[in-house]
The first five atom37 places (N, CA, C, CB, O) and aatype in JSON, in Angstrom:
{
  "aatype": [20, 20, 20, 20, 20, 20, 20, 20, 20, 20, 20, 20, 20, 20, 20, 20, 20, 20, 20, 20, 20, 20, 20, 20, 20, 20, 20, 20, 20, 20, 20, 20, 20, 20, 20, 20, 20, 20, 20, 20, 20, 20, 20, 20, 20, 20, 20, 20, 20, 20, 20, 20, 20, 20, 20, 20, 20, 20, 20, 20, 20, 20, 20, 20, 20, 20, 20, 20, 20, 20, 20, 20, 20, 20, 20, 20, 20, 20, 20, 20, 20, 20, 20, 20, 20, 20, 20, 20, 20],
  "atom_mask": [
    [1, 1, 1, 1, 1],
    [1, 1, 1, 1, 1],
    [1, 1, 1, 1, 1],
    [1, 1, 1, 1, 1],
    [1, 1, 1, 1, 1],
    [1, 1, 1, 1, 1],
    [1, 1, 1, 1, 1],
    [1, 1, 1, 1, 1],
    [1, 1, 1, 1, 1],
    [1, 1, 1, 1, 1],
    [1, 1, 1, 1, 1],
    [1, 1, 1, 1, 1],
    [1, 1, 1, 1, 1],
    [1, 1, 1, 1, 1],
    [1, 1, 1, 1, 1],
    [1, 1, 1, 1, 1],
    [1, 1, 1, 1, 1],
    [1, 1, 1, 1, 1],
    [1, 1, 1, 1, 1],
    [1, 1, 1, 1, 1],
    [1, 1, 1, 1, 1],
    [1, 1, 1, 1, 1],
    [1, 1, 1, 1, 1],
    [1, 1, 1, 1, 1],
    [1, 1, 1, 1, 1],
    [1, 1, 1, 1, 1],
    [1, 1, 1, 1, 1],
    [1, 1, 1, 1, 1],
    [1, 1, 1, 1, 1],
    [1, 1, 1, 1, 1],
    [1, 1, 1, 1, 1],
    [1, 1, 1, 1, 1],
    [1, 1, 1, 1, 1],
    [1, 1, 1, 1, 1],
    [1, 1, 1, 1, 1],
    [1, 1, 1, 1, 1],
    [1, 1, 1, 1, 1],
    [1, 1, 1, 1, 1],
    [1, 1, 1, 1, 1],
    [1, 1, 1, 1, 1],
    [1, 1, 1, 1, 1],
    [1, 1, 1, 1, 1],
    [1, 1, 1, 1, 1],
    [1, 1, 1, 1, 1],
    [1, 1, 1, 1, 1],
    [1, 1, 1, 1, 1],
    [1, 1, 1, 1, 1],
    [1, 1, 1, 1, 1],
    [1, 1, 1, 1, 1],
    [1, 1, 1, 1, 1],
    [1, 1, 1, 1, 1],
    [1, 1, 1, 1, 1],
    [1, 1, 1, 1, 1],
    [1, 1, 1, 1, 1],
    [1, 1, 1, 1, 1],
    [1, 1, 1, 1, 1],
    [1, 1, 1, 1, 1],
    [1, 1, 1, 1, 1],
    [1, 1, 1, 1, 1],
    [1, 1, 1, 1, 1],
    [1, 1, 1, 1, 1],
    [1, 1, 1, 1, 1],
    [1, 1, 1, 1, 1],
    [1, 1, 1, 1, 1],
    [1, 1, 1, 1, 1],
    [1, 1, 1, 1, 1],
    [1, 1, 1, 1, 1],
    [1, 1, 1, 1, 1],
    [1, 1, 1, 1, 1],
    [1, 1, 1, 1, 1],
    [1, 1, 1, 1, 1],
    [1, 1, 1, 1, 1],
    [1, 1, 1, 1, 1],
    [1, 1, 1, 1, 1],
    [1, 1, 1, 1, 1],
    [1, 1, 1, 1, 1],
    [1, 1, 1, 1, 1],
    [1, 1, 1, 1, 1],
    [1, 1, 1, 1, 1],
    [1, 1, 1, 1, 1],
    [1, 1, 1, 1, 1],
    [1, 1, 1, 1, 1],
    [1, 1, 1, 1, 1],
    [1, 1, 1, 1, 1],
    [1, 1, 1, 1, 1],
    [1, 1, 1, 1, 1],
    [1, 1, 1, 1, 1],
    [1, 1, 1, 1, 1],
    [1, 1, 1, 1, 1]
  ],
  "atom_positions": [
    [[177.54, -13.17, -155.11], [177.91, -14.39, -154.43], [179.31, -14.79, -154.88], [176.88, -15.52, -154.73], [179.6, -14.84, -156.08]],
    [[180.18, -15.06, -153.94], [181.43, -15.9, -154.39], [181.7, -17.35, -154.83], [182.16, -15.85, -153.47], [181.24, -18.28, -154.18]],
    [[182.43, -17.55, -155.93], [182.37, -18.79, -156.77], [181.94, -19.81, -156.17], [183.51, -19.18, -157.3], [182.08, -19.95, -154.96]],
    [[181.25, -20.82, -157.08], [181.02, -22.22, -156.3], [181.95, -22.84, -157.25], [179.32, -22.98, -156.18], [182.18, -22.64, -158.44]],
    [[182.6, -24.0, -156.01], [183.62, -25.26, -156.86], [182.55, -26.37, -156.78], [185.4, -25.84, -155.94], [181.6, -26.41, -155.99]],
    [[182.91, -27.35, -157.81], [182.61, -29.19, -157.66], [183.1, -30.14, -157.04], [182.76, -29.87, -158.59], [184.09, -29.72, -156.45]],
    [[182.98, -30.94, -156.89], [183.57, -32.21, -156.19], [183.05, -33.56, -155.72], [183.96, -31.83, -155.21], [182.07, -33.52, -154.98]],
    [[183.54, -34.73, -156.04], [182.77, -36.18, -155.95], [183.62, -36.68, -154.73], [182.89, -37.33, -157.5], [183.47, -37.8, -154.24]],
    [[184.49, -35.79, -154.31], [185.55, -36.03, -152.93], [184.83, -36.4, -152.01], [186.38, -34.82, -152.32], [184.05, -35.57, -151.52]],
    [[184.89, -38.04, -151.37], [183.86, -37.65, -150.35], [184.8, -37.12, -148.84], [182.75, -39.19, -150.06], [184.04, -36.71, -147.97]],
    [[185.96, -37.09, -148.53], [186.81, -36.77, -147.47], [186.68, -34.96, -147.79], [188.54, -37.63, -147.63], [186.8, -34.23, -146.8]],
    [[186.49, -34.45, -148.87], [186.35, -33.28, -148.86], [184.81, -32.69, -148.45], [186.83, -32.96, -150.06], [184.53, -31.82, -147.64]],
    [[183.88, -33.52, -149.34], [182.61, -33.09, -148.88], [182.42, -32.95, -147.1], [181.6, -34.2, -149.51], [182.09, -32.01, -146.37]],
    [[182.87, -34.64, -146.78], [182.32, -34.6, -145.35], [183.62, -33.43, -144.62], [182.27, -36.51, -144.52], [183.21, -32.67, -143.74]],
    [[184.57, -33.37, -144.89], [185.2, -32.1, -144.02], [184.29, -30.37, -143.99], [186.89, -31.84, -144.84], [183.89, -29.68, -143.06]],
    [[184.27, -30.21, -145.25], [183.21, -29.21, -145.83], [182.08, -28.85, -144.85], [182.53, -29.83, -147.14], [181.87, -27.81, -144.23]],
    [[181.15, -30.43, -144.89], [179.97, -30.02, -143.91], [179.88, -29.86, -142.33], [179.07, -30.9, -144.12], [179.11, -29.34, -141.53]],
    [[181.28, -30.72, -142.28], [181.61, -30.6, -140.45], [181.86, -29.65, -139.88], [182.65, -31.2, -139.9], [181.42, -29.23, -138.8]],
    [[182.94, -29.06, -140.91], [183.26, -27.76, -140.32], [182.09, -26.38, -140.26], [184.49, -27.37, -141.16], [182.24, -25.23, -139.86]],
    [[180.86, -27.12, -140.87], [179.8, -26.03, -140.59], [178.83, -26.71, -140.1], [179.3, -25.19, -141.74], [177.67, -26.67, -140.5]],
    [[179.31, -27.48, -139.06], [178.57, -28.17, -137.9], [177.22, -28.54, -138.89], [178.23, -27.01, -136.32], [176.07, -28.26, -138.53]],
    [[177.48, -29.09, -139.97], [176.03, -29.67, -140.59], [176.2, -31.87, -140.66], [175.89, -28.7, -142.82], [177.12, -32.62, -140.35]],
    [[175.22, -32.04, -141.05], [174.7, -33.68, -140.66], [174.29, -34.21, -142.11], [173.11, -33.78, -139.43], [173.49, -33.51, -142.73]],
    [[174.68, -35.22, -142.65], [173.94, -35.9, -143.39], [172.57, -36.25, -143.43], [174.39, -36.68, -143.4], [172.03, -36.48, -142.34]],
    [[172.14, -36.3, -144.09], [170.39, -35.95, -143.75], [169.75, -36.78, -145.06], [169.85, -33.85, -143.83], [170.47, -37.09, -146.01]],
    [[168.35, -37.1, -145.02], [167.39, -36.98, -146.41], [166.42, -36.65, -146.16], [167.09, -38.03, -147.21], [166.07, -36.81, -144.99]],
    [[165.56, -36.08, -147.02], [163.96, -35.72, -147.33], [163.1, -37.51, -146.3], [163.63, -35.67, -149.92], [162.67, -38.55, -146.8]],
    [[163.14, -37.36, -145.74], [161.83, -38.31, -145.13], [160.82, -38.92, -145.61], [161.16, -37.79, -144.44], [160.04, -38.04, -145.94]],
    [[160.38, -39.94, -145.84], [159.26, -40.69, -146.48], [158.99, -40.7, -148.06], [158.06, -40.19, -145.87], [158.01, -40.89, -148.77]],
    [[160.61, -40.32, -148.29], [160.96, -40.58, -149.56], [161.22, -42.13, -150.06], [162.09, -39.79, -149.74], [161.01, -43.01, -149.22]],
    [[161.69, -42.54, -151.41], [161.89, -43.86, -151.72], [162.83, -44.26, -150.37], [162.6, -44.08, -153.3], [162.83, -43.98, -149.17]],
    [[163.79, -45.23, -151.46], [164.97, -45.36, -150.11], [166.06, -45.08, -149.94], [165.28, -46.32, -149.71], [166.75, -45.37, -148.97]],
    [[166.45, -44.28, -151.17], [167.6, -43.49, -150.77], [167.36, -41.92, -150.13], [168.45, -43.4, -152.06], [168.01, -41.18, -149.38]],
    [[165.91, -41.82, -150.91], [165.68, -40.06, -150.38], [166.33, -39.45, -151.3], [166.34, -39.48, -148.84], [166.81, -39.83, -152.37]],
    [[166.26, -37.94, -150.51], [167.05, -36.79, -151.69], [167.57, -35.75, -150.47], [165.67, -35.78, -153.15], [167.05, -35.01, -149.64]],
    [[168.93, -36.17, -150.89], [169.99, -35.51, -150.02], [169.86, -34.8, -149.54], [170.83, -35.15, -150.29], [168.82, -34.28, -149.97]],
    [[170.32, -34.12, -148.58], [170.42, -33.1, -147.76], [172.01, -32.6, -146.98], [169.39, -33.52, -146.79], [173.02, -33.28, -146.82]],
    [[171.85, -31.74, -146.75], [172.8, -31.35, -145.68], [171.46, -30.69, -144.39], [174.18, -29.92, -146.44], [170.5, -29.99, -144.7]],
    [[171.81, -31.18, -142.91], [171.13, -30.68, -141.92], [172.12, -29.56, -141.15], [170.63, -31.88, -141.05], [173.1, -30.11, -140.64]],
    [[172.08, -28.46, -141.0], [172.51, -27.21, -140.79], [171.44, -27.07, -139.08], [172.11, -26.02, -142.41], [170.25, -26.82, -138.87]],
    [[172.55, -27.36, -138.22], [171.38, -26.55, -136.73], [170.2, -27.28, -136.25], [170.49, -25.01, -137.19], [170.14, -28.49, -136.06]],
    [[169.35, -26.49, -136.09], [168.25, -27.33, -135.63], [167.42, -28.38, -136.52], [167.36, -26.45, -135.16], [166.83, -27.94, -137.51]],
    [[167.33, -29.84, -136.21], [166.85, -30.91, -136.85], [165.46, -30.34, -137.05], [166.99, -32.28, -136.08], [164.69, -29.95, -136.17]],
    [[165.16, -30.38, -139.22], [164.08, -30.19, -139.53], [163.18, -31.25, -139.33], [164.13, -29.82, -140.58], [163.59, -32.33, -139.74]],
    [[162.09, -31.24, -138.83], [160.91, -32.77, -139.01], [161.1, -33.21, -140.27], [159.06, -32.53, -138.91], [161.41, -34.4, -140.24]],
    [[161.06, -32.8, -141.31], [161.48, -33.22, -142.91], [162.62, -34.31, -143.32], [162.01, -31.9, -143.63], [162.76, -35.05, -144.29]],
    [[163.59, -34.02, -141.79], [164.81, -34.59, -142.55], [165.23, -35.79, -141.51], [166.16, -33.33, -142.81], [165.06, -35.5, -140.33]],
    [[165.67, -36.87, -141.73], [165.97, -38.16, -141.17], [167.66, -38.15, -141.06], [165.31, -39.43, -142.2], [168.21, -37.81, -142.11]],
    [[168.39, -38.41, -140.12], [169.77, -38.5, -140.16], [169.86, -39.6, -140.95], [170.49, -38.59, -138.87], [169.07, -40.52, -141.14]],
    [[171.02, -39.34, -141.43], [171.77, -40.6, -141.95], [173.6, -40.2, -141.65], [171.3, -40.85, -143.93], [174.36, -39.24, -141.51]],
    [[173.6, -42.38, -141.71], [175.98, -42.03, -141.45], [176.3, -41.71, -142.94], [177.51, -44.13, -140.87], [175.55, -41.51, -143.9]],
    [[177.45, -41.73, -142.85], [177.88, -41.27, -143.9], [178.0, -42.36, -144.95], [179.02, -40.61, -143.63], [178.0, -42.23, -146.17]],
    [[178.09, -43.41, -144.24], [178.37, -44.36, -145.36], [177.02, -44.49, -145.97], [179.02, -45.83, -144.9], [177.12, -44.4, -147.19]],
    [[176.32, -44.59, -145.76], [174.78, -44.6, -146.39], [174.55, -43.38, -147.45], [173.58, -44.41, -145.09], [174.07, -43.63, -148.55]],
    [[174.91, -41.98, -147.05], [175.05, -40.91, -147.56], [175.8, -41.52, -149.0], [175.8, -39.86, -146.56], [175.18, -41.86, -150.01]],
    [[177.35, -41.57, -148.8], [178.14, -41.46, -149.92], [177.77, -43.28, -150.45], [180.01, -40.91, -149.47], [178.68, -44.07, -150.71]],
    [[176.57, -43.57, -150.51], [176.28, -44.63, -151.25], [175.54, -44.33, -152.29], [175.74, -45.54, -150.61], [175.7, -44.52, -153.49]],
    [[174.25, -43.59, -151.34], [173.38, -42.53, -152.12], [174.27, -42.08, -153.12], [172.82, -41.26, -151.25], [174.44, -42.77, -154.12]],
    [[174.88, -40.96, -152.96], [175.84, -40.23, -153.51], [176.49, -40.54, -154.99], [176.77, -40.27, -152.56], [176.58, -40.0, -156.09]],
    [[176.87, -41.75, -154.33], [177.56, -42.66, -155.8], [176.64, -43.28, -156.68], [178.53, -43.98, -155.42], [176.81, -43.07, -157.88]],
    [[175.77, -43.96, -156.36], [174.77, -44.67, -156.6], [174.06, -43.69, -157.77], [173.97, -45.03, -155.25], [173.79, -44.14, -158.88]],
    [[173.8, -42.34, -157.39], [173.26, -41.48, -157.84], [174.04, -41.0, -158.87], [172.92, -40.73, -156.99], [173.43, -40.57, -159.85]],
    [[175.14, -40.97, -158.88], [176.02, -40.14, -159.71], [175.85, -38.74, -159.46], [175.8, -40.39, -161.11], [175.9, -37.89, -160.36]],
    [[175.65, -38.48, -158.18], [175.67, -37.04, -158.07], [177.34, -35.9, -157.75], [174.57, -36.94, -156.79], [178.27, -36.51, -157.23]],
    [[177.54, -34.61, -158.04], [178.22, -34.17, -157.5], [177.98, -33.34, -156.85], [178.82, -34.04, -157.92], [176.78, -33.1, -156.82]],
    [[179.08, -32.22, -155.77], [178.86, -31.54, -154.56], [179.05, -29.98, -154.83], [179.83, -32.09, -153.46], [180.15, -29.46, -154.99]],
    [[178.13, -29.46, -154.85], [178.4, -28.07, -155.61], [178.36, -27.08, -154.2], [177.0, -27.62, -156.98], [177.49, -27.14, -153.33]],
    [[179.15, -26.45, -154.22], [179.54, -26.28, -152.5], [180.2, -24.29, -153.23], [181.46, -28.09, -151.52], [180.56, -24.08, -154.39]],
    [[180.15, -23.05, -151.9], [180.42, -22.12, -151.96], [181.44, -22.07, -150.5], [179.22, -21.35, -152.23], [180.81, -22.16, -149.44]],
    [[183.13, -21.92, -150.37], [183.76, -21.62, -149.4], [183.21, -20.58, -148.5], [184.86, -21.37, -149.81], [182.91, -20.79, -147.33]],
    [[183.11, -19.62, -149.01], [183.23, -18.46, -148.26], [182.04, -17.25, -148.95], [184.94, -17.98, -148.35], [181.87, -17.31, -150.17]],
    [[181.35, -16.3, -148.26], [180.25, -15.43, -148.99], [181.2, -14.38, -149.2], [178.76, -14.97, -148.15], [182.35, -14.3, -148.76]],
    [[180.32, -13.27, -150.22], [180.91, -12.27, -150.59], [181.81, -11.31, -149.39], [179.85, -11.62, -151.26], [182.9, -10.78, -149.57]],
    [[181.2, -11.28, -148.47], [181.35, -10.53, -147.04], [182.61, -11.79, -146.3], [179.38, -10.42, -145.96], [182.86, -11.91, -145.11]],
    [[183.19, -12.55, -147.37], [184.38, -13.61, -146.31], [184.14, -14.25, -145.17], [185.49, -12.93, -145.74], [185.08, -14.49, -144.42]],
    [[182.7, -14.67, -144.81], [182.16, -16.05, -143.82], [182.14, -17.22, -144.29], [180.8, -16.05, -143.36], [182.08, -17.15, -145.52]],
    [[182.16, -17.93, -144.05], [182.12, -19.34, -144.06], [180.63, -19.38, -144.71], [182.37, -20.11, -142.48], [179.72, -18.9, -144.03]],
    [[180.32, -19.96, -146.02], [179.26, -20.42, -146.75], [178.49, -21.59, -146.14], [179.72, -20.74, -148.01], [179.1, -22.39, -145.44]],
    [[176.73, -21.77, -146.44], [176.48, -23.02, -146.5], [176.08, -23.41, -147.4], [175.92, -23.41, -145.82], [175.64, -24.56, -147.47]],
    [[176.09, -22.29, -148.72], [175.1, -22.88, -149.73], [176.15, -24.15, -150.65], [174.41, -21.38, -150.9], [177.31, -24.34, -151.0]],
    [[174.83, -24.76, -150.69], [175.68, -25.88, -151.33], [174.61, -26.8, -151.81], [176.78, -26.65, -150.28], [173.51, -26.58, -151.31]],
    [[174.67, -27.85, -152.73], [173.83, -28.28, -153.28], [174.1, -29.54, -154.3], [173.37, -27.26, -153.72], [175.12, -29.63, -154.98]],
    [[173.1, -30.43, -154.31], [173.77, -32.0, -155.49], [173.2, -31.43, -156.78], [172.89, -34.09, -155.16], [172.32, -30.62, -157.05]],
    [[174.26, -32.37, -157.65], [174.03, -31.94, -159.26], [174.59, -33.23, -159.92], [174.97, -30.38, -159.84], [175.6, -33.85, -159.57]],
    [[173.86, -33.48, -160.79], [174.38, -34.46, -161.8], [175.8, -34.29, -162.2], [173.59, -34.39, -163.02], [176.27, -33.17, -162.41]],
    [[176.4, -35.23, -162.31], [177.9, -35.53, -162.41], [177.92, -35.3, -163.89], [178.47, -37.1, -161.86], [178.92, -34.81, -164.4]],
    [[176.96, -35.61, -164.56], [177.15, -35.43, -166.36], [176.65, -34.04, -166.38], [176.06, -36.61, -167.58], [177.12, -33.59, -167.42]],
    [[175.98, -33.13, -165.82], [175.88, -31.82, -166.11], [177.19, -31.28, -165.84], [174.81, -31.15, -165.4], [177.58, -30.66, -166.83]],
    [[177.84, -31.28, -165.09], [178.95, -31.08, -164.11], [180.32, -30.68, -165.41], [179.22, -32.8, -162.94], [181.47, -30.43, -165.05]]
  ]
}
């Protein structure tokens, strides 16, 4: 797999997920922030949209950061990506 970077950017995150046509999202019938998501394609039943500002509230609120892969070994456009504690980080 090719490197993953960090980032609490939220103009970078949300460019990141747009450009791979993905959606702010959460786990569903969770508390009330939920647990993040990125929605990739077809809307899972699991996952509830959310705007962004709600997202990067979560986000902050949480102290989470954005652990994100550019590109796969084979040079496509990545989606893996994933939240992580800002103090592990």
């Amino acid at each position: 797999m090719s490197s993953t970077q960090s980032t609490t950017d939220h103009k970078l995150i949300r460019k990141w997920v747009e450009a791979r046509d993905g959606r702010p999202s959460k786990v569903a019938g969770r508390d009330e922030g939920g647990i993040l998501r990125i929605d990739f394609g077809e809307r899972e039943e699991t996952l509830e949209k959310m705007s962004w500002d709600d997202f990067f509230e979560v986000f902050d609120d949480r102290q989470l950061a954005f652990l994100y892969q550019e590109k796969t070994e084979d040079g496509k456009p990545s989606r893996f990506n994933k939240f992580v504690s800002r103090k592990d980080n």
